[in-house]
C-alpha positions as a Python dict, from the first residue, in 0.01 Angstrom:
ca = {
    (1, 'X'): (0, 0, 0),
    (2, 'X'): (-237, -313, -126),
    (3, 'X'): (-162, -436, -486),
    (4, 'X'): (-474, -572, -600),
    (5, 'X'): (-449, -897, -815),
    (6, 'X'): (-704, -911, -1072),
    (7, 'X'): (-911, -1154, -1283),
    (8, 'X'): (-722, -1181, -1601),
    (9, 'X'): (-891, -1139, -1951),
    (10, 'X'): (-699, -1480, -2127),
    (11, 'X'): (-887, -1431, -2441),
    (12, 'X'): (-1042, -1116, -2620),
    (13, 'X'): (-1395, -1285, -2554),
    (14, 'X'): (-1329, -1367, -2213),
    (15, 'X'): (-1595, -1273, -1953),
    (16, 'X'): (-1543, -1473, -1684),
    (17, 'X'): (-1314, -1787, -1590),
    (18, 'X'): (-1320, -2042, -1299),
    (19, 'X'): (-1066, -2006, -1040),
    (20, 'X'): (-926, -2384, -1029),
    (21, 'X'): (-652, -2361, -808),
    (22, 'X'): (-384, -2121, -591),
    (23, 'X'): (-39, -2217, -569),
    (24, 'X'): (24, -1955, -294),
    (25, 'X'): (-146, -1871, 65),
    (26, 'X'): (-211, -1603, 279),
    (27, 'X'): (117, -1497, 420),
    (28, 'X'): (328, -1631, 115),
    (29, 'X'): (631, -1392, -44),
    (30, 'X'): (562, -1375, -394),
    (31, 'X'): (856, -1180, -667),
    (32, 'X'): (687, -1040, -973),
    (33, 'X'): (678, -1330, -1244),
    (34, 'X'): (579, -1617, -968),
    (35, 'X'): (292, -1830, -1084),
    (36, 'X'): (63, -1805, -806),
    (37, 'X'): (-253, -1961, -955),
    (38, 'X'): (-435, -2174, -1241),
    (39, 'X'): (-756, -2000, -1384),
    (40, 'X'): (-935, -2246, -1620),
    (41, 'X'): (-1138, -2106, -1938),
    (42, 'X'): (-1389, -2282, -2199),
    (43, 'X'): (-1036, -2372, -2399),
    (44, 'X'): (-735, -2449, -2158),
    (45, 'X'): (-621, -2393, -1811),
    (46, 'X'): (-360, -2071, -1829),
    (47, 'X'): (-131, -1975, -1514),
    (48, 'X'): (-179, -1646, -1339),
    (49, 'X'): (150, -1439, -1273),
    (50, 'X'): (234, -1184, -940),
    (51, 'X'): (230, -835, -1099),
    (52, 'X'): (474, -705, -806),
    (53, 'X'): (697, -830, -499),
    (54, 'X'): (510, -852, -236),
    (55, 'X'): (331, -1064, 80),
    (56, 'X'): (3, -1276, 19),
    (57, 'X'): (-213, -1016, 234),
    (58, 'X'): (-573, -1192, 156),
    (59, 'X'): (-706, -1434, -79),
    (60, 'X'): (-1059, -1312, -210),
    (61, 'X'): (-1176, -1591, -418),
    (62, 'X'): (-1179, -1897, -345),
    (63, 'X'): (-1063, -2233, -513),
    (64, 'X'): (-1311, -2388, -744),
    (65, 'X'): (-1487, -2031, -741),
    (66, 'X'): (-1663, -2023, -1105),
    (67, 'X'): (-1789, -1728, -1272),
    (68, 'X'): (-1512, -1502, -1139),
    (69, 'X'): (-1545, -1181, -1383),
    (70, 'X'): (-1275, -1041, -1582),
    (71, 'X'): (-1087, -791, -1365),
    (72, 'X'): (-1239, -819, -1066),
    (73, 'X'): (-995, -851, -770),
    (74, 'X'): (-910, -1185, -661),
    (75, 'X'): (-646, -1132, -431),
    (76, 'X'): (-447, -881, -253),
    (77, 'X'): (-69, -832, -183),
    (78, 'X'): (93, -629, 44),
    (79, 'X'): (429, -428, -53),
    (80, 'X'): (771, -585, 114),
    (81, 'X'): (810, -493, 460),
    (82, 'X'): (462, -375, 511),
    (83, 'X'): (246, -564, 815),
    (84, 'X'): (-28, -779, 604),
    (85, 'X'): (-237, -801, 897),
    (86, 'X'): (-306, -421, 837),
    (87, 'X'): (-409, -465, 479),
    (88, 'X'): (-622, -748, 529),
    (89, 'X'): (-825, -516, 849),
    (90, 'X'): (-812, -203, 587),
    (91, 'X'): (-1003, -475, 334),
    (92, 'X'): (-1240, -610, 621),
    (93, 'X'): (-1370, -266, 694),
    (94, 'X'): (-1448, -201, 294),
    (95, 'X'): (-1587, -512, 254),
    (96, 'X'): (-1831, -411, 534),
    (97, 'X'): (-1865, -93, 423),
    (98, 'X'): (-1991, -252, 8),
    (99, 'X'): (-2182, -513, 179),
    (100, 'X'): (-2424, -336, 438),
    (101, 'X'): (-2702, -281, 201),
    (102, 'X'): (-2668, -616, 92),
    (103, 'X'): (-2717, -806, 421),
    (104, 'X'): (-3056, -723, 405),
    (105, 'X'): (-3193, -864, 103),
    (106, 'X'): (-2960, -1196, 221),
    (107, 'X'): (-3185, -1225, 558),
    (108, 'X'): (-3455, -1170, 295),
    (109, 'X'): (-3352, -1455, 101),
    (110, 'X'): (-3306, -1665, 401),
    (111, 'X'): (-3607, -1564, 519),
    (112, 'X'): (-3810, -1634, 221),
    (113, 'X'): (-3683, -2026, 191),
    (114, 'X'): (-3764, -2114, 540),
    (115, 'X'): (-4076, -2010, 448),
    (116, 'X'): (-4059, -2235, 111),
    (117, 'X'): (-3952, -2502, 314),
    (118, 'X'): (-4290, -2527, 511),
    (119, 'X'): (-4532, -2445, 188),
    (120, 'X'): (-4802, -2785, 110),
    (121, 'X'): (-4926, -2852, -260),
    (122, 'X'): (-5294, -2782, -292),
    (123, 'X'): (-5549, -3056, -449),
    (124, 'X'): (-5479, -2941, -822),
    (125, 'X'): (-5085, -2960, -773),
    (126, 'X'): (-5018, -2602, -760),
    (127, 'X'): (-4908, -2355, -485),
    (128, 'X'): (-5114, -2229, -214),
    (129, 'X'): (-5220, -1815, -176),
    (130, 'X'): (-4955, -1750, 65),
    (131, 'X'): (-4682, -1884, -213),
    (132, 'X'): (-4869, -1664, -515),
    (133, 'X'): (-4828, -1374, -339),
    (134, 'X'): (-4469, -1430, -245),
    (135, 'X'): (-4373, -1524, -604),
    (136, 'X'): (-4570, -1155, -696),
    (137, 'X'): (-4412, -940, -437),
    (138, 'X'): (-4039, -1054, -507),
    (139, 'X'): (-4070, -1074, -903),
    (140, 'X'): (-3712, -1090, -1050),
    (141, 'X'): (-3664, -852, -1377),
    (142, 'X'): (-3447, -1002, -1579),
    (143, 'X'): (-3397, -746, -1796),
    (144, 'X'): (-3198, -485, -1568),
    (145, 'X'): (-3142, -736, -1244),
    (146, 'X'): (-3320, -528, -1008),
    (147, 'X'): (-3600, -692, -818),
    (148, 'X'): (-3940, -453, -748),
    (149, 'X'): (-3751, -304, -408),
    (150, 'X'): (-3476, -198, -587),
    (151, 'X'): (-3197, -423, -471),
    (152, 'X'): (-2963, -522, -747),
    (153, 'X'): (-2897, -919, -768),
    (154, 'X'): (-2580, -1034, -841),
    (155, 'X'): (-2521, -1331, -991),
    (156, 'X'): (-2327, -1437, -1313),
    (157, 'X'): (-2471, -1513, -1670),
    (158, 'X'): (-2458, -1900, -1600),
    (159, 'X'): (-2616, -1852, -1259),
    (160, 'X'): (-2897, -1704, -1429),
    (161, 'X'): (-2989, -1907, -1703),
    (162, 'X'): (-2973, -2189, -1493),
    (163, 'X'): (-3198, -2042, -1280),
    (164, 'X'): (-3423, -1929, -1562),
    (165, 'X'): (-3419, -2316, -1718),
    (166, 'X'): (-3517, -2432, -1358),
    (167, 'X'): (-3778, -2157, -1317),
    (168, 'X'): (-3568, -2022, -986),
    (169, 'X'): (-3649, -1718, -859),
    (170, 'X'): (-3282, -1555, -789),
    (171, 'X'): (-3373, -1332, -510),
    (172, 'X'): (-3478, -1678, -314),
    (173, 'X'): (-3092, -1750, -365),
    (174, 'X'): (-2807, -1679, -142),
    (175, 'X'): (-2490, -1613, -329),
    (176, 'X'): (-2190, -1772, -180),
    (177, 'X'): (-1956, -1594, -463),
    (178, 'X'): (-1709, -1304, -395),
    (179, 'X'): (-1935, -1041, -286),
    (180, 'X'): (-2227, -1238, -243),
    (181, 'X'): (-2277, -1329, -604),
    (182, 'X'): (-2471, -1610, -673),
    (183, 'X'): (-2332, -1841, -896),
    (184, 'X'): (-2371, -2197, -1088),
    (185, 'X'): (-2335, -2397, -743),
    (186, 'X'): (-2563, -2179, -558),
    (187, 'X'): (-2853, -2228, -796),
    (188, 'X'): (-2786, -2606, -867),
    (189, 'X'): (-2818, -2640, -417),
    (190, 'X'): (-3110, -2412, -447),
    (191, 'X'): (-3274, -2681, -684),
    (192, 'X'): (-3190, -2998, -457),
    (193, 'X'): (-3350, -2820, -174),
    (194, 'X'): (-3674, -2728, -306),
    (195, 'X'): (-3749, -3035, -531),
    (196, 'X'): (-3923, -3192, -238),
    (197, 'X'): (-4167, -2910, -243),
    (198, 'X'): (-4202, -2844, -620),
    (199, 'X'): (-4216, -3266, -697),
    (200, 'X'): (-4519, -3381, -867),
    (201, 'X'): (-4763, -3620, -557),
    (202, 'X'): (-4676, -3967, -742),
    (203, 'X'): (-4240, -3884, -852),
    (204, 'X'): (-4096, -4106, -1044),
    (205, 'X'): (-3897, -4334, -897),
    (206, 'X'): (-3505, -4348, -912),
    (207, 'X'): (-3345, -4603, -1034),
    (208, 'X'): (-3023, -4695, -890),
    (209, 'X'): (-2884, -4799, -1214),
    (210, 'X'): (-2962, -4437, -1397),
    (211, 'X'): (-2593, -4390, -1393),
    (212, 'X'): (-2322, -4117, -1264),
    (213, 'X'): (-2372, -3754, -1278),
    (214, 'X'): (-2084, -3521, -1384),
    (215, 'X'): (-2087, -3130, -1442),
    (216, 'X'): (-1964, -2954, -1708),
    (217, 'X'): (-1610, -2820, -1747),
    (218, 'X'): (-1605, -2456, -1899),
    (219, 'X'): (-1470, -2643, -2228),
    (220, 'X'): (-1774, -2864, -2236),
    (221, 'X'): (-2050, -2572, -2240),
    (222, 'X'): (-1866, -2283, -2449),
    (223, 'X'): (-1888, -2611, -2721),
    (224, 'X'): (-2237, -2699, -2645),
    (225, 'X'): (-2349, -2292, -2679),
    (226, 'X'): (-2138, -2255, -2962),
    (227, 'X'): (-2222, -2603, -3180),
    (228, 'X'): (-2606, -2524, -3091),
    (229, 'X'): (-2566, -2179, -3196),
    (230, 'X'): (-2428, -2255, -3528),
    (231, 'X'): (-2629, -2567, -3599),
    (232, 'X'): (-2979, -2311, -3525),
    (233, 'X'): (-2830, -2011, -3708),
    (234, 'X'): (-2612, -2138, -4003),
    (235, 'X'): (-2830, -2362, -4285),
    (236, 'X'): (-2594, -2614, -4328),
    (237, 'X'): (-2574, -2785, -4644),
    (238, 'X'): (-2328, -3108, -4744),
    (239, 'X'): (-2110, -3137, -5033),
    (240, 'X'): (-1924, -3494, -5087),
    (241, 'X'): (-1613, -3547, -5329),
    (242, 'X'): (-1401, -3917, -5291),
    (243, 'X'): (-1066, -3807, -5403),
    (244, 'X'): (-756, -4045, -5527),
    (245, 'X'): (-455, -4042, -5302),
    (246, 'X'): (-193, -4322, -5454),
    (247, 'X'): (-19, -4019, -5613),
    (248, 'X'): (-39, -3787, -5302),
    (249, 'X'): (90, -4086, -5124),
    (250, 'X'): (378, -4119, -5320),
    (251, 'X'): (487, -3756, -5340),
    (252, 'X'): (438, -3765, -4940),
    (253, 'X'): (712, -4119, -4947),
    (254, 'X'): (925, -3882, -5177),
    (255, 'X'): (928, -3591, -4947),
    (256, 'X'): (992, -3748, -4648),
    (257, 'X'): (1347, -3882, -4796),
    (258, 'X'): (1448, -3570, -4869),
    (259, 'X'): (1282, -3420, -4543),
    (260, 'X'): (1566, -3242, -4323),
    (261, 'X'): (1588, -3490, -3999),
    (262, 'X'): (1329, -3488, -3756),
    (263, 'X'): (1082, -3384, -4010),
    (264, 'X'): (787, -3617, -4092),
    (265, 'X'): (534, -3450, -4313),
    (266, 'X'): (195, -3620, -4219),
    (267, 'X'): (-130, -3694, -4517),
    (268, 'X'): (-272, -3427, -4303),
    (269, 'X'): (-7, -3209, -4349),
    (270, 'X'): (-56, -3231, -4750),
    (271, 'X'): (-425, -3163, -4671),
    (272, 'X'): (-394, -2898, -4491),
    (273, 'X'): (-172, -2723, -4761),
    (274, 'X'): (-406, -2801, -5032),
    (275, 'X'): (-737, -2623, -4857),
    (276, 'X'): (-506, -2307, -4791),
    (277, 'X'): (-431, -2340, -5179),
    (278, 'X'): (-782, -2441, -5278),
    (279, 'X'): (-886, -2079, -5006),
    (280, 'X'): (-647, -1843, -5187),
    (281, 'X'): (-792, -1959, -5542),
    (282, 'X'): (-1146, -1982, -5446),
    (283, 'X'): (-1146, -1640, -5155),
    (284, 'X'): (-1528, -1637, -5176),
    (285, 'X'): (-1520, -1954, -4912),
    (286, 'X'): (-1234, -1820, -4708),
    (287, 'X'): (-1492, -1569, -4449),
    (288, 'X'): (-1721, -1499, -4202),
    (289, 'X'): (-2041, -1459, -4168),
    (290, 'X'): (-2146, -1128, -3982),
    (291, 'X'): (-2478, -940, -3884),
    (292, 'X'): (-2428, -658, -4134),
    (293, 'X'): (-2210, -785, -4388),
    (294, 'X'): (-1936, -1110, -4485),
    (295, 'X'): (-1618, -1039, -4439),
    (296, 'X'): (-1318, -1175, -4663),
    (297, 'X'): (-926, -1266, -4530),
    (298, 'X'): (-612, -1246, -4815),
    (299, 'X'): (-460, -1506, -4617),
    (300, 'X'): (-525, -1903, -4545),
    (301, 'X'): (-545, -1925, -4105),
    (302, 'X'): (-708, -2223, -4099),
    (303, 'X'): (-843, -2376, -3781),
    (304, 'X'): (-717, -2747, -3718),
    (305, 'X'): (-975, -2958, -3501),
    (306, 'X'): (-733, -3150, -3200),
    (307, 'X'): (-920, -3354, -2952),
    (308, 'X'): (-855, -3302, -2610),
    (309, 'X'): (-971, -3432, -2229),
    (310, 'X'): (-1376, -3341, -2224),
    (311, 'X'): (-1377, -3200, -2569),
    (312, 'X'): (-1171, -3027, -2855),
    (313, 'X'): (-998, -2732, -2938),
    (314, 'X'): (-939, -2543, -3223),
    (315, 'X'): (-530, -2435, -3252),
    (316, 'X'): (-448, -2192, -3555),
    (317, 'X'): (-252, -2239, -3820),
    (318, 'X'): (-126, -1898, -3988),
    (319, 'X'): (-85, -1797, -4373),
    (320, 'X'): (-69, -2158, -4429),
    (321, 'X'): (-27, -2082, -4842),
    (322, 'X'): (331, -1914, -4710),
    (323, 'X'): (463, -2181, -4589),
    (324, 'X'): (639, -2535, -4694),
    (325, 'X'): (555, -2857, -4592),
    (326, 'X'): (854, -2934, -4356),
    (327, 'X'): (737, -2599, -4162),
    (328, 'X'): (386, -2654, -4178),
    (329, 'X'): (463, -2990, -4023),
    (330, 'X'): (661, -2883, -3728),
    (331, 'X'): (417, -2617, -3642),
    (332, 'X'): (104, -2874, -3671),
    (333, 'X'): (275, -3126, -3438),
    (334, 'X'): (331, -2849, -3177),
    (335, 'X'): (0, -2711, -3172),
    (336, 'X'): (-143, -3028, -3123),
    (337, 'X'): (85, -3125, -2846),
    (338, 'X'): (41, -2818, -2665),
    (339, 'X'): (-327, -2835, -2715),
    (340, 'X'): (-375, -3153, -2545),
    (341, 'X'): (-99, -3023, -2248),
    (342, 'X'): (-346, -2692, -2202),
    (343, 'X'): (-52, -2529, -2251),
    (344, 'X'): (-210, -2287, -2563),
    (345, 'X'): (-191, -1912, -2528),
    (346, 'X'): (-506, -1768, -2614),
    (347, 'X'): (-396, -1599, -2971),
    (348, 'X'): (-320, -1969, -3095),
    (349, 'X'): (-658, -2077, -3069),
    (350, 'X'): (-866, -1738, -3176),
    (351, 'X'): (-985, -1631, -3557),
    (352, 'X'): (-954, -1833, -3830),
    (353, 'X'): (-1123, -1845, -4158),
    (354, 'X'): (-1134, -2222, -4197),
    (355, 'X'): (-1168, -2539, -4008),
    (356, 'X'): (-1063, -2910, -4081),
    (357, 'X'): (-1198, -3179, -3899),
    (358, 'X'): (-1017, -3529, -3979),
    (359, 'X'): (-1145, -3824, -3857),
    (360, 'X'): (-962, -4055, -4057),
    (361, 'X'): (-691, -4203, -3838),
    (362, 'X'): (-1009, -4368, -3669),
    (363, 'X'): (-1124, -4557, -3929),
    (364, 'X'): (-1436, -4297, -4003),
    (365, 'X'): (-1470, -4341, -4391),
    (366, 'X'): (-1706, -4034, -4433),
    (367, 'X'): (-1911, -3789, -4210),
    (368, 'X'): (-2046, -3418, -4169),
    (369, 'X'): (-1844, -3196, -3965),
    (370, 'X'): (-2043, -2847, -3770),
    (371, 'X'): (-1950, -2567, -3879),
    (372, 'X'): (-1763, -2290, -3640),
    (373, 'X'): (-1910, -2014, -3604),
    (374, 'X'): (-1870, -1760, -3729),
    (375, 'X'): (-1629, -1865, -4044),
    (376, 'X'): (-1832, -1975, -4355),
    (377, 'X'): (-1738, -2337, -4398),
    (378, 'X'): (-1558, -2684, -4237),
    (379, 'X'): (-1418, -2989, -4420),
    (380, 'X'): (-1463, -3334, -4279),
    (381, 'X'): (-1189, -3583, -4390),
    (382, 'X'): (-1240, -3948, -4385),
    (383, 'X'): (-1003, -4211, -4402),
    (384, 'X'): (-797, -4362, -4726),
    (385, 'X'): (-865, -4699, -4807),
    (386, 'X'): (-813, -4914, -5086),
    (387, 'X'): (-1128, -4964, -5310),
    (388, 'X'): (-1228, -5119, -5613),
    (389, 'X'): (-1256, -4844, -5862),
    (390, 'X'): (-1327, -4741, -6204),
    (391, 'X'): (-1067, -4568, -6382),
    (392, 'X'): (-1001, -4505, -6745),
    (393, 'X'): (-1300, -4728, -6800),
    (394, 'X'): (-1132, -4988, -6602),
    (395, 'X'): (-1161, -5141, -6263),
    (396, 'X'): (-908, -5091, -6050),
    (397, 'X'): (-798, -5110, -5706),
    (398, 'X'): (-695, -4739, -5537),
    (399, 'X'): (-664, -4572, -5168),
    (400, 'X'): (-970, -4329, -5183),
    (401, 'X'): (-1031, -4051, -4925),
    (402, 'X'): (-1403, -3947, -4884),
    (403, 'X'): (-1425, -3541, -4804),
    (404, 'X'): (-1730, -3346, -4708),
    (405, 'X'): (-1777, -2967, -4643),
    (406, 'X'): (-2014, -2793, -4445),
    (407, 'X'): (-2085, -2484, -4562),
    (408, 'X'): (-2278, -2185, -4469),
    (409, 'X'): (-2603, -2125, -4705),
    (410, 'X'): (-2600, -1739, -4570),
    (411, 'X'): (-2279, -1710, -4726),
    (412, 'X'): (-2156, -1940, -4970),
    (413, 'X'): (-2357, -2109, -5217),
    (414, 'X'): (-2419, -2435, -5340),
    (415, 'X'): (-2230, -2417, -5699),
    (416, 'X'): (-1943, -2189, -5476),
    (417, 'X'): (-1905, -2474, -5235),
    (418, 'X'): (-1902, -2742, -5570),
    (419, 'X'): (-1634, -2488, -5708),
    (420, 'X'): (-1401, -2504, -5433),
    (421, 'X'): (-1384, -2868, -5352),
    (422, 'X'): (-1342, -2920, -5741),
    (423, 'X'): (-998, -2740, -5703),
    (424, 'X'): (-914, -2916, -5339),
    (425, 'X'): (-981, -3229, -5535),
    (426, 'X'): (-763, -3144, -5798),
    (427, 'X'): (-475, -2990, -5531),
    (428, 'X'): (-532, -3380, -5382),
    (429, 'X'): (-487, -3581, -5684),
    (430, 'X'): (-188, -3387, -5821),
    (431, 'X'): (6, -3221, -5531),
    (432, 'X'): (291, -3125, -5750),
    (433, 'X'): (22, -2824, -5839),
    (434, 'X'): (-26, -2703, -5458),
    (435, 'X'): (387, -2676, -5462),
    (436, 'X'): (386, -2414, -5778),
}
C-alpha cells in the first residue's frame, strides 16, 4: 500500500515552502524517524522526517522545487516487502488519469508562444491585430484562476504576482511544477524569452559593469512583504530617550561575580529584563494591532532581533518578567545560536508582543527600528559611550545609551509611548528596581 509523504506545515502561517534538498532516492529503505529531506521556509531550513518504514517508491517533487503547497504529496513510499516498481506504475496511471484535461491547455500554451515568438512591433510601438485578439480571447481572471474556456491555471501566489508585476499572461506559461503548476522559475524564463519581442526599438544598452544578479531566498521576501506592509499600514512615529548606564554597568560587573559558572549576563540581557518590566507596568504598549479590535498579553514574550545569512530572524523570548537574569541569559545565547544554525523550531520564532532591535555592538549610536507587524511597538538600542554630560548642574563625563521606539499611532499614542520609555529609562538607570 503507498504511504504518501506530504508537504509539511512548519509554521501555523505556512502556505508553501521550497523543497531545497532530498537526502534519500528512489529505491532507498527509509525507518520511521529518518531525515529524508530539507524544506526551506521564509525563517530557517527545517528537516523532513519518514512517517513509516518503508522503500523510496517515487520522488514527486523535485529539488529546488519552490512553491510546494502545504500538504500536498511530495513523495511516495512503499510498505516493506512490497515491489516499488508496482507503486510507482499504480502512480503513473493516476497521474495520467489528473492530467488529461490538462495537456490540452499545455499544447495551448505552447502553441500560443510560438506564435509570440514570430509577432513584429507596429510603427507606434504597440502590438499588431493578430496579438490584440490573442491577448482578448485568452484573458486570465485573476480573481477565481479560470481563464474564459474554463480551464483552471495553476500556479502559486508568487508565480502570479510576478506575472502580474511583469504584465504576463499565465495561460501563455507552461508550468514545470508538480502537476504542471507554474511557478516563480517558470514566469521569470517566460520573461527572458519574450523581452526581445516586448523591448522598446532603441533598448538601452547593458552595461557590463551593472553588477551580479541574485534571487531571493524565501527569508529575503517574507521580510520585504512584511517590512513594506508595516511601514504602508502602521503610522510610525519616533520617541528618543539617552539613558545613563555607569550604574547598570556596575550592577552587571557585580552580578557576573556572583553568576553561577558559565553564566555571563550580557548589557542586553539587563535590557531585555527592563522592557519586560517597563511592558508589565505600562500593558497598554504590550499588543497587537488587529482589524476589529487591539488585543492585550499579561505576559512580557518579547521578540529579540538576531541577524542571520540573507536577513534576520526574530527568536522568542517567553514571560521574560518570570525569569532571572542568569536564566534569561542562557536562554538568549541559545536562541541566538540556533538562529544563526537554522536550527529554530517554528514555535520559537512565532507571536510576540514586543521586539528589540540592538545595534549597539556595531558602533550605531542611535537609529529607528520598523516595527513588526502586527505587535504595537519596537525599541532600537544604540551603543554606550562615554560623553560629556551635564549632571547635577555639572559637567561630567558618563557611558550614555541612546534608545528609540517605534510605535504604532493606530494603537498607542504619543504621551503612552513617552510614558513607557519614562519607566524603561528609569528600570535602566537604577536596575536594582527591575530586580524587586
Amino acid at each position: 500500500m503507498a504511504i504518501n509523504i506530504l508537504m509539511p506545515a512548519l509554521s501555523p502561517t505556512m502556505t508553501e515552502g521550497i523543497l531545497s534538498k532530498w537526502l534519500v532516492k528512489q529505491g532507498d529503505e527509509v525507518r520511521s524517524g529518518d531525515v529524508i529531506a530539507e524544506i526551506e521556509t521564509d525563517k530557517a531550513t527545517m528537516e523532513v522526517e519518514a512517517v513509516e518504514d518503508g522503500v523510496v517508491a517515487q520522488i514527486i517533487v523535485s529539488e529546488g522545487t519552490e512553491g510546494v503547497a502545504v500538504n500536498s504529496v511530495i513523495a511516495i513510499l512503499s510498505e516493506t516487502g512490497e515491489n516499488p516498481e508496482t507503486i510507482s506504475d499504480k502512480i503513473n496511471n493516476e497521474e495520467h488519469k489528473i492530467n488529461t484535461d490538462s495537456k490540452t491547455l499545455k499544447d495551448n500554451k505552447n502553441e500560443m508562444l510560438k506564435k509570440d515568438d514570430g509577432l513584429k512591433r507596429n510603427e507606434q510601438g504597440g502590438f499588431g491585430s493578430e496579438h490584440s485578439a490573442l491577448v482578448n480571447d485568452n484573458r486570465v481572471n485573476d480573481n477565481n484562476g479560470l481563464n474564459l474556456k474554463g480551464n483552471r491555471i495553476f500556479a502559486t501566489p508568487l508565480a502570479r504576482r510576478i506575472a502580474k508585476q511583469k504584465n504576463i499572461e499565465l495561460e501563455k506559461v507552461e508550468g514545470t511544477g508538480p502537476y504542471g503548476r507554474i511557478i516563480k522559475r517558470d514566469i521569470l524564463e517566460f520573461s527572458e524569452i519574450v523581452k526581445p519581442i516586448t523591448a522598446t526599438r532603441s533598448p538601452k544598452t547593458v552595461s557590463p559593469g551593472q553588477g551580479r544578479f541574485v534571487p531571493h531566498t524565501a527569508m529575503r521576501r517574507t521580510i520585504a512583504e512584511r517590512l513594506q506592509h508595516s511601514k504602508q499600514t502602521a503610522p510610525h512615529f519616533y520617541l528618543t530617550v539617552e539613558c545613563f548606564l555607569d550604574r547598570l554597568l556596575e550592577n552587571r560587573a557585580q552580578l557576573n561575580e556572583m553568576a553561577p559558572a558559565g553564566i555571563k549576563i550580557s548589557v542586553n540581557d539587563m535590557i531585555i529584563r527592563a522592557t519586560a518590566m517597563a511592558l508589565i507596568k505600562k500593558p497598554e504598549v504590550n499588543g497587537w494591532f488587529e482589524e476589529n479590535g487591539s488585543r492585550y498579553f499579561d505576559t512580557a514574550d518579547i521578540c529579540m532581533a538576531v541577524a542571520v545569512e540573507g536577513g534576520l530572524i526574530t527568536p522568542v523570548i517567553r514571560s521574560v518578567e518570570k525569569l532571572g537574569l542568569s536564566e534569561l541569559s542562557e536562554i538568549t545565547k541559545d536562541l541566538a545560536i540556533r538562529a544563526r544554525a537554522g536550527k529554530l523550531k517554528p514555535e520559537e520564532y512565532n507571536g510576540g508582543g514586543f521586539t528589540i532591535s540592538n545595534l549597539g555592538m556595531f558602533g550605531i549610536r542611535e537609529f529607528a527600528a520598523v516595527i513588526n507587524p502586527p505587535q504595537s511597538a519596537i525599541l532600537a538600542i544604540g551603543a554606550g559611550e562615554k560623553r560629556a554630560v551635564v549632571k547635577d548642574g555639572e559637567l561630567t563625563i558618563a557611558t550614555m545609551m541612546n534608545v528609540t521606539l517605534s510605535a504604532d499611532h493606530r494603537i498607542v499614542d504619543g504621551a503612552l509611548g513617552a510614558e513607557w520609555l519614562q519607566i524603561f529609562k528609569g528600570f535602566i538607570e537604577n536596575p536594582i528596581t527591575m530586580l524587586i
